[in-house]
KOLBAKOL-849760 format. One record per atom (N, C-alpha, C): x, y, z; atom name; residue in one letter. Coordinates in pm, 1 decimal. Layout:
BEGIN
{pt {X; Y; Z}; CA; A}
...
# end
This chain:
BEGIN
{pt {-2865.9; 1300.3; -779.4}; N; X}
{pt {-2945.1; 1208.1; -857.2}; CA; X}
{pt {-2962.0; 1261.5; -998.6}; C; X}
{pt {-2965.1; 1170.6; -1066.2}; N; X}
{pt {-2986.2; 1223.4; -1244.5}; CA; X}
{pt {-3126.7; 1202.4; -1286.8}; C; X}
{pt {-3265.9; 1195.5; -1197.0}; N; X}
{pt {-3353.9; 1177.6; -1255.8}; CA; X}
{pt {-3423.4; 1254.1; -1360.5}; C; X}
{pt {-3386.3; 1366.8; -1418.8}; N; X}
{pt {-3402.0; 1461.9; -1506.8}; CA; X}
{pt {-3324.2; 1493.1; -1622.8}; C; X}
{pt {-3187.4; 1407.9; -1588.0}; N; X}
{pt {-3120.7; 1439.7; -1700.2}; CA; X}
{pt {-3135.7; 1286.0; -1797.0}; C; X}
{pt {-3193.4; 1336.6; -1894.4}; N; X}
{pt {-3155.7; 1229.6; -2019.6}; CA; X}
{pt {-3049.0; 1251.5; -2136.8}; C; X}
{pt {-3015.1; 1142.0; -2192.2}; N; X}
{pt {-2950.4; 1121.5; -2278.2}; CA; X}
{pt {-2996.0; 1160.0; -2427.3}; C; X}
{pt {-2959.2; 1239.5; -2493.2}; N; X}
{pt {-3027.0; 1284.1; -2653.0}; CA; X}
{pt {-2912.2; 1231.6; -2742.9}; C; X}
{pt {-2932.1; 1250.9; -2826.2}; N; X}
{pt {-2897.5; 1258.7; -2919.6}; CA; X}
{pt {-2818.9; 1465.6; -3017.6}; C; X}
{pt {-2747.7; 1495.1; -3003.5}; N; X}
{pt {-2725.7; 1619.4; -3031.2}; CA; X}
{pt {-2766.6; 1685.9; -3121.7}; C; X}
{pt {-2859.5; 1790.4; -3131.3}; N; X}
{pt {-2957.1; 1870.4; -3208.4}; CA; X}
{pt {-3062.1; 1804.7; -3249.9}; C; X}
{pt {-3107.1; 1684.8; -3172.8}; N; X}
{pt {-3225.7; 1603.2; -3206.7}; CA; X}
{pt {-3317.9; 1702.2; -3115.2}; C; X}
{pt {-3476.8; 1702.3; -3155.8}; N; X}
{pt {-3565.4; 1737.2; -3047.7}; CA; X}
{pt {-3637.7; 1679.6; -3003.3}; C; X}
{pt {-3763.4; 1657.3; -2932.7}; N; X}
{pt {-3812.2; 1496.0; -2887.2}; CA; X}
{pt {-3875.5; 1496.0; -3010.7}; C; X}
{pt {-4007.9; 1451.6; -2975.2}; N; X}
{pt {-4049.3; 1335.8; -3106.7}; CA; X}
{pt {-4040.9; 1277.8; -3200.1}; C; X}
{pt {-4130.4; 1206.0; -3285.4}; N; X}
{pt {-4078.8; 1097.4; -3364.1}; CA; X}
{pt {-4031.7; 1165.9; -3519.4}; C; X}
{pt {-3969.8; 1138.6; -3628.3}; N; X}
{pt {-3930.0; 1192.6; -3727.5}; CA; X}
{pt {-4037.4; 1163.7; -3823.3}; C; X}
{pt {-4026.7; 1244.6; -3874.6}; N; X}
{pt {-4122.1; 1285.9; -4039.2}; CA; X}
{pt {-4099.9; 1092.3; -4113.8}; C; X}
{pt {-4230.6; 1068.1; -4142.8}; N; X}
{pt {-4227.3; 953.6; -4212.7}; CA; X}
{pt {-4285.8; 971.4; -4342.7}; C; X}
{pt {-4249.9; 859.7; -4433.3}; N; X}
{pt {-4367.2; 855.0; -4578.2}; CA; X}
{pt {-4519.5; 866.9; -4553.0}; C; X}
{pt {-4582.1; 841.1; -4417.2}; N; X}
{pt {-4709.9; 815.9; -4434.2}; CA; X}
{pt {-4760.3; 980.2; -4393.9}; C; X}
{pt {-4641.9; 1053.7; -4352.7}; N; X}
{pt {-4708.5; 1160.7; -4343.8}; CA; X}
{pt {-4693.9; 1250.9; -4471.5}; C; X}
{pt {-4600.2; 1227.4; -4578.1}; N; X}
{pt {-4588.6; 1300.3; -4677.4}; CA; X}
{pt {-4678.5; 1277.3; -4776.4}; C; X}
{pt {-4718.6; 1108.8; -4747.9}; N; X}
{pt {-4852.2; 1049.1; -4836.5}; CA; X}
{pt {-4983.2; 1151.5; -4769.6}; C; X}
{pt {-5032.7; 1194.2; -4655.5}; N; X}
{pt {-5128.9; 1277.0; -4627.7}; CA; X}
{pt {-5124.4; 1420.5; -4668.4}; C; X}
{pt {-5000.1; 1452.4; -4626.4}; N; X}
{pt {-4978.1; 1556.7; -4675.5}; CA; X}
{pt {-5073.5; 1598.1; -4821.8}; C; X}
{pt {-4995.8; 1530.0; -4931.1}; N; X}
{pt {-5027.5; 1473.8; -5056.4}; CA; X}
{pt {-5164.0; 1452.3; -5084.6}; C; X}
{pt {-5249.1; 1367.4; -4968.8}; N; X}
{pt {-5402.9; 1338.3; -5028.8}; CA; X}
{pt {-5465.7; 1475.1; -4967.3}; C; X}
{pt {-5401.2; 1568.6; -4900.9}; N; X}
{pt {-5469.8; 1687.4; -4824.1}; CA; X}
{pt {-5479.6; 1786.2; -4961.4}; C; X}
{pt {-5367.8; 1790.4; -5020.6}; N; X}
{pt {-5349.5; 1862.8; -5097.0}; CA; X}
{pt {-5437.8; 1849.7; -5235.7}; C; X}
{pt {-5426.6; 1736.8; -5251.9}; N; X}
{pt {-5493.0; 1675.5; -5375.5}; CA; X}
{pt {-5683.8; 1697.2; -5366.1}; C; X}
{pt {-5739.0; 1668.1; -5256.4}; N; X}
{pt {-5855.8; 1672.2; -5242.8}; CA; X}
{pt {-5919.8; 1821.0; -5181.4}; C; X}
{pt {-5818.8; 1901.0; -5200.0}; N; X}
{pt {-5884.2; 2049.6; -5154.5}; CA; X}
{pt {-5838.2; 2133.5; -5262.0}; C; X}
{pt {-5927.7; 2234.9; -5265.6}; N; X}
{pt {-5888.4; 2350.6; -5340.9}; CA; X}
{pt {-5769.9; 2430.9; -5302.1}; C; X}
{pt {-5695.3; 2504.0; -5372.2}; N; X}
{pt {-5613.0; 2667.2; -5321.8}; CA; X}
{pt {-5499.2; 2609.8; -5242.4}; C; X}
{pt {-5470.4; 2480.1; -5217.2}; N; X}
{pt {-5411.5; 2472.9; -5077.0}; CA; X}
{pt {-5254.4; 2552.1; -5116.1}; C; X}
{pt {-5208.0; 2601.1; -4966.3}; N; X}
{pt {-5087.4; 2662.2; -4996.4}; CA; X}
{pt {-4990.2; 2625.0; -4924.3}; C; X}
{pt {-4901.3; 2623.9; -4909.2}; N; X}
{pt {-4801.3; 2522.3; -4764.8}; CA; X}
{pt {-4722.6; 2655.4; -4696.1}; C; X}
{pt {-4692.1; 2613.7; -4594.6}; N; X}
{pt {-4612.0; 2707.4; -4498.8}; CA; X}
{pt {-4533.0; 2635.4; -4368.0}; C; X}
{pt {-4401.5; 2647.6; -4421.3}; N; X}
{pt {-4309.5; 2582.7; -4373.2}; CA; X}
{pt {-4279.4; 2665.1; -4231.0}; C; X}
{pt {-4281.8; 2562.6; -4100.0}; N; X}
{pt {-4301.1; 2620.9; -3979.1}; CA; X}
{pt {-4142.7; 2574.7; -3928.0}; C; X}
{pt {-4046.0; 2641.2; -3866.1}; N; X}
{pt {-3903.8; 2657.1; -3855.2}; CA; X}
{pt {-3936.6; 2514.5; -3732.5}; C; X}
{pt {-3814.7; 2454.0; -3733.4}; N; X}
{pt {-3743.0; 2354.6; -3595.6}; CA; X}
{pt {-3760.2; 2437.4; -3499.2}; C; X}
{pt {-3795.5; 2362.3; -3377.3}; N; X}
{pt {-3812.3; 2435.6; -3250.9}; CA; X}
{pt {-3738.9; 2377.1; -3119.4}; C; X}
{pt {-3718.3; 2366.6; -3032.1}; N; X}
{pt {-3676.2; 2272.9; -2925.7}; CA; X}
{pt {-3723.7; 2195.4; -2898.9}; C; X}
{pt {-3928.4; 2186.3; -2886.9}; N; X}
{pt {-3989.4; 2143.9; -2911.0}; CA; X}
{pt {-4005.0; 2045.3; -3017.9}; C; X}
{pt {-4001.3; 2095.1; -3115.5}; N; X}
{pt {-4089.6; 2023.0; -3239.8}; CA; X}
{pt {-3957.8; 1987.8; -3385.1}; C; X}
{pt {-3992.4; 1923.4; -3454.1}; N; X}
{pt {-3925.4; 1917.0; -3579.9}; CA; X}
{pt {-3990.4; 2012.0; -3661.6}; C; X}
{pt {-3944.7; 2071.2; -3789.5}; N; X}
{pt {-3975.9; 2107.9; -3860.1}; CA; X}
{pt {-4130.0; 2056.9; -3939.5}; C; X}
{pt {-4235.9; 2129.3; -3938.8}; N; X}
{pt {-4340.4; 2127.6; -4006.8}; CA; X}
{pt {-4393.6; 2179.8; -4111.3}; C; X}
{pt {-4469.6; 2104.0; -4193.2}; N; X}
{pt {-4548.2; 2196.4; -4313.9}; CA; X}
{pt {-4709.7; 2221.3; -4298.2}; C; X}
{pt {-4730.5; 2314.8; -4280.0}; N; X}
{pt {-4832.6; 2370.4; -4255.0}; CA; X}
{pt {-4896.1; 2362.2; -4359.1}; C; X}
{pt {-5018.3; 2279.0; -4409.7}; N; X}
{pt {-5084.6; 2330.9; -4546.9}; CA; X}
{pt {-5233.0; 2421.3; -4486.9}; C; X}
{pt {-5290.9; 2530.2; -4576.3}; N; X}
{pt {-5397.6; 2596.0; -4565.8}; CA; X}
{pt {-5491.1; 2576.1; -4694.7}; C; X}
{pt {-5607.6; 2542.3; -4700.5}; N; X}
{pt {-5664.6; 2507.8; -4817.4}; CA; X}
{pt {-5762.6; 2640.2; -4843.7}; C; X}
{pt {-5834.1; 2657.7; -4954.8}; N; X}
{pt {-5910.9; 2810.9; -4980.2}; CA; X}
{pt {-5986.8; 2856.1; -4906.3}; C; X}
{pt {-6063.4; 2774.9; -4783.0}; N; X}
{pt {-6171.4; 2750.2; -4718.8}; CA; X}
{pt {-6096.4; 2797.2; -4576.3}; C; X}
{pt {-5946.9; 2820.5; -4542.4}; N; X}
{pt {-5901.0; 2821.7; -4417.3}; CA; X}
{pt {-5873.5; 2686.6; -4325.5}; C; X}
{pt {-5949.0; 2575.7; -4429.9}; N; X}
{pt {-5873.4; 2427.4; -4334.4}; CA; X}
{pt {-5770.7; 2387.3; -4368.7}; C; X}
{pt {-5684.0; 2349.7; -4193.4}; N; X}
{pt {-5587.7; 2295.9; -4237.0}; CA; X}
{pt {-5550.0; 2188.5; -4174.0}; C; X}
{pt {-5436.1; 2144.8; -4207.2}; N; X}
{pt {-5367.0; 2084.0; -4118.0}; CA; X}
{pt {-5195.7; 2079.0; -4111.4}; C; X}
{pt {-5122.2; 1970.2; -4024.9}; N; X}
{pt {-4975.3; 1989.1; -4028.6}; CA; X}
{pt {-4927.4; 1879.9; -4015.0}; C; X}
{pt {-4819.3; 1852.3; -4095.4}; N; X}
{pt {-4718.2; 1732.7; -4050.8}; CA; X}
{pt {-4554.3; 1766.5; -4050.8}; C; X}
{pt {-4504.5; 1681.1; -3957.8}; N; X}
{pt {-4317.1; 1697.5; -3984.1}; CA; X}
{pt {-4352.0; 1669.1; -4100.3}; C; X}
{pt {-4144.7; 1684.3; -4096.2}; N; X}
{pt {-4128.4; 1695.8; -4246.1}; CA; X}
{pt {-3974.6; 1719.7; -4202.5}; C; X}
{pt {-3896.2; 1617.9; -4273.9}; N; X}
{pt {-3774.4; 1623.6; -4273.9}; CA; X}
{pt {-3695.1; 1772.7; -4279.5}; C; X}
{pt {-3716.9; 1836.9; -4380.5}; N; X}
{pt {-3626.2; 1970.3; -4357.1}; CA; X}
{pt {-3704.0; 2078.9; -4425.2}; C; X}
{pt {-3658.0; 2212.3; -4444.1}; N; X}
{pt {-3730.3; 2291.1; -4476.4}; CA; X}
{pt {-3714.2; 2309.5; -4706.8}; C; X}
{pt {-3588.6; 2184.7; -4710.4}; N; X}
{pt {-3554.3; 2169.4; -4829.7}; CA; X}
{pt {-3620.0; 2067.8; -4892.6}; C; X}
{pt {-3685.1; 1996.5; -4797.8}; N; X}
{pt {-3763.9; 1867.2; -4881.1}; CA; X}
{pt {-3925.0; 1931.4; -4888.7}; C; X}
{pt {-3968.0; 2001.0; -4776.4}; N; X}
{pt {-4071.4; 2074.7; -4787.1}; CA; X}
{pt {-4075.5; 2166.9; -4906.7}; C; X}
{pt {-4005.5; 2247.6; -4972.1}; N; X}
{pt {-4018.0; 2315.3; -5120.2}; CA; X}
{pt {-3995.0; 2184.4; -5178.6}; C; X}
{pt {-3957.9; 2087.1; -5245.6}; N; X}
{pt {-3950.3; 1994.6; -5300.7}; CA; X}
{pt {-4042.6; 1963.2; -5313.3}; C; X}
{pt {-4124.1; 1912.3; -5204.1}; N; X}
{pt {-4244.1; 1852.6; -5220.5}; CA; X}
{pt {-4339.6; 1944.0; -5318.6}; C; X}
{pt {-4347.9; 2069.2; -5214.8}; N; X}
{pt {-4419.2; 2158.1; -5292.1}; CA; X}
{pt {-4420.2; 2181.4; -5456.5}; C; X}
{pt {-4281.7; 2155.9; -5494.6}; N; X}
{pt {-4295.5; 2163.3; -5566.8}; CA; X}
{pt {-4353.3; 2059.9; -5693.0}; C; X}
{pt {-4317.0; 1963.1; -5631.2}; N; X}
{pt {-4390.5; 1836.8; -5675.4}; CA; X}
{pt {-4535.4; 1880.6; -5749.6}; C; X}
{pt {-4608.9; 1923.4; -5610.7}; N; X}
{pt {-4787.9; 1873.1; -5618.4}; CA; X}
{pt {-4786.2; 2018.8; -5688.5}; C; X}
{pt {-4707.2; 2113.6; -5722.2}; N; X}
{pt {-4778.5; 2260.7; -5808.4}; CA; X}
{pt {-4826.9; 2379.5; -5702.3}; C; X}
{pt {-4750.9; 2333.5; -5586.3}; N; X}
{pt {-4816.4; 2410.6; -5476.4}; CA; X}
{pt {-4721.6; 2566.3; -5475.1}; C; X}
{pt {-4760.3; 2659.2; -5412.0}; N; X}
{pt {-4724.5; 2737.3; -5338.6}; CA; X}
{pt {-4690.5; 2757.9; -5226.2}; C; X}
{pt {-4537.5; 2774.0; -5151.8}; N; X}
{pt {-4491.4; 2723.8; -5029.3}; CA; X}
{pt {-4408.5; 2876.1; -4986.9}; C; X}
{pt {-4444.3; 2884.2; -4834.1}; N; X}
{pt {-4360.6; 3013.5; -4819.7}; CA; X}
{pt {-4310.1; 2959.8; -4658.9}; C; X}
{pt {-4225.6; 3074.1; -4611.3}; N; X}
{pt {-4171.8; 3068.2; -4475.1}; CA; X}
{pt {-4269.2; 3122.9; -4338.7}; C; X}
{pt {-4307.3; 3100.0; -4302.5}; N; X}
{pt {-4400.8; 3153.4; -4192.4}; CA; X}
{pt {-4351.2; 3184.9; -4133.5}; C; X}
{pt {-4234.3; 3196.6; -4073.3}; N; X}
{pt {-4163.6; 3352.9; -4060.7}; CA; X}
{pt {-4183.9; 3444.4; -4143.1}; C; X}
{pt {-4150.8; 3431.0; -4228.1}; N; X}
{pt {-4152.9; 3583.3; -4330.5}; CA; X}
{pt {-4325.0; 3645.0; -4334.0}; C; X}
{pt {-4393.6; 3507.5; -4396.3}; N; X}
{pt {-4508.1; 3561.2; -4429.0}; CA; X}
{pt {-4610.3; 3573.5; -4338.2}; C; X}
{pt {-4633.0; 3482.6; -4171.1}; N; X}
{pt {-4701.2; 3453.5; -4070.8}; CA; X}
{pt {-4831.3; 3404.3; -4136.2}; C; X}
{pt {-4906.2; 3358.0; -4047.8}; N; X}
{pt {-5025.1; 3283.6; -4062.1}; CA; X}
{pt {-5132.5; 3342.4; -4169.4}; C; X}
{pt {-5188.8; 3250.5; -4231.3}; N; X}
{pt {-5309.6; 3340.3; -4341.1}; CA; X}
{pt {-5421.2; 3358.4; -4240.9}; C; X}
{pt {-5496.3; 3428.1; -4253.2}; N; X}
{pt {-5612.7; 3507.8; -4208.0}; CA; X}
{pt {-5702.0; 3436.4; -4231.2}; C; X}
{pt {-5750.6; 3376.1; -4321.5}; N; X}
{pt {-5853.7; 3264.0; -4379.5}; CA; X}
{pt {-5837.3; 3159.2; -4245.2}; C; X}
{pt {-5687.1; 3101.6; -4284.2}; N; X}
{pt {-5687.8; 2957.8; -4130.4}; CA; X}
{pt {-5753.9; 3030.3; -3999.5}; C; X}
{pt {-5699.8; 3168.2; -3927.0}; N; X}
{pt {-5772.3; 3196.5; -3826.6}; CA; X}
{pt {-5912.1; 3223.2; -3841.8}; C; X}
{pt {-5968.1; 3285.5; -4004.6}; N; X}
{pt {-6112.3; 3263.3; -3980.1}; CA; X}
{pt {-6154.8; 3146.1; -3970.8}; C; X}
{pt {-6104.5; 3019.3; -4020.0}; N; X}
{pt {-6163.4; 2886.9; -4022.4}; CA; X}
{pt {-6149.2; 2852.5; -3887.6}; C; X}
{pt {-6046.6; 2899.8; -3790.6}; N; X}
{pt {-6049.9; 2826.5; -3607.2}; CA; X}
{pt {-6197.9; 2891.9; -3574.9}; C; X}
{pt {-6196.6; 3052.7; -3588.9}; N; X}
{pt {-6310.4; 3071.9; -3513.9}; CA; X}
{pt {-6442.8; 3015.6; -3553.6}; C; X}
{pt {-6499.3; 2982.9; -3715.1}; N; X}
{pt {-6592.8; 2941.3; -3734.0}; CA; X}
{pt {-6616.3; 2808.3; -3675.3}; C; X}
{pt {-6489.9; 2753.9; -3646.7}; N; X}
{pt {-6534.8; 2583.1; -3607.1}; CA; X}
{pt {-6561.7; 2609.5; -3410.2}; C; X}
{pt {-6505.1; 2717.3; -3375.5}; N; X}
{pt {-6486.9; 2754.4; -3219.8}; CA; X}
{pt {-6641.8; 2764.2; -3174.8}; C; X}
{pt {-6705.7; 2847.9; -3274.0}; N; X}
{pt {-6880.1; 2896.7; -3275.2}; CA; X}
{pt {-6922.8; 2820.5; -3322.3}; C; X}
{pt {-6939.2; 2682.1; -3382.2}; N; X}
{pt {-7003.9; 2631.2; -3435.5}; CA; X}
{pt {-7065.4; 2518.4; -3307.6}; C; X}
{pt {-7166.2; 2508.9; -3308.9}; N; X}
{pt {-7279.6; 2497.4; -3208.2}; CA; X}
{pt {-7290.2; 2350.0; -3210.9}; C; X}
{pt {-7307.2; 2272.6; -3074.2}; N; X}
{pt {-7303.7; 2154.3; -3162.2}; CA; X}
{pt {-7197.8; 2052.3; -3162.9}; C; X}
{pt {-7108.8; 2121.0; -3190.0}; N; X}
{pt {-6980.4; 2038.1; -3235.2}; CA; X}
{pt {-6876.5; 1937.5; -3139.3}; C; X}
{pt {-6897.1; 1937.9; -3039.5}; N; X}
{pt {-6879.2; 1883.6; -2928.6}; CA; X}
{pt {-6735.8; 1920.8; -2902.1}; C; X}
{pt {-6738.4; 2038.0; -2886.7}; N; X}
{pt {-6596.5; 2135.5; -2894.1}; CA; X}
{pt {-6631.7; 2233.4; -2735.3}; C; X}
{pt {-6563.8; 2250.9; -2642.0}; N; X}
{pt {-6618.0; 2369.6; -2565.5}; CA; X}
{pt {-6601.7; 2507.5; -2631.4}; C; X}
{pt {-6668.3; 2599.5; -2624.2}; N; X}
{pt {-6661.5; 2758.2; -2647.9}; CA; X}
{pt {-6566.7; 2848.4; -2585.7}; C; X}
# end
């Protein structure tokens, strides 16, 4: 029986592809925070390629993103600062910002 095997597409990974409405957020993330810095997160088997932005405060967030060449592009667009998260790994600020929101009391988050 083939109930496990599907049909792909070759070097596709599942989900849906990087759209304008995410490069438009991207964009208002960037625009309405301080410091923000981007960090381009590699293709996975899993996942498409992502841009990680971190703002001065440690918030962030992520969207696909067509390639890791349109991601400096962009960056370069908005005046940002963009690196490989391989090379450079996660900023320290974003993990202080998980734990402050982890302890924060209240929040209708479990501990």
């Amino acid at each position: 029986m083939a109930w496990f095997r599907r049909r792909k597409e070759p070097g596709r990974t599942s989900g849906r592809p990087a759209d304008r409405a995410d490069l438009d957020y991207l964009a208002e993330f960037v625009r309405s925070r301080r410091g923000v810095e981007g960090f381009i997160e590699p293709r996975t088997t899993v996942t498409e390629t992502t841009l990680l932005l971190v703002a001065h405060d440690g918030e962030w967030t992520r969207r696909r993103i067509e390639s890791p060449d349109l991601a400096r592009r962009f960056a370069h667009q908005l005046a940002m600062p963009v690196y490989d998260v391989r090379l450079m790994g996660y900023p320290q600020r974003m993990r202080d910002y998980n734990e402050r929101r982890r302890r924060r009391p209240g929040d209708g988050r479990p501990a």
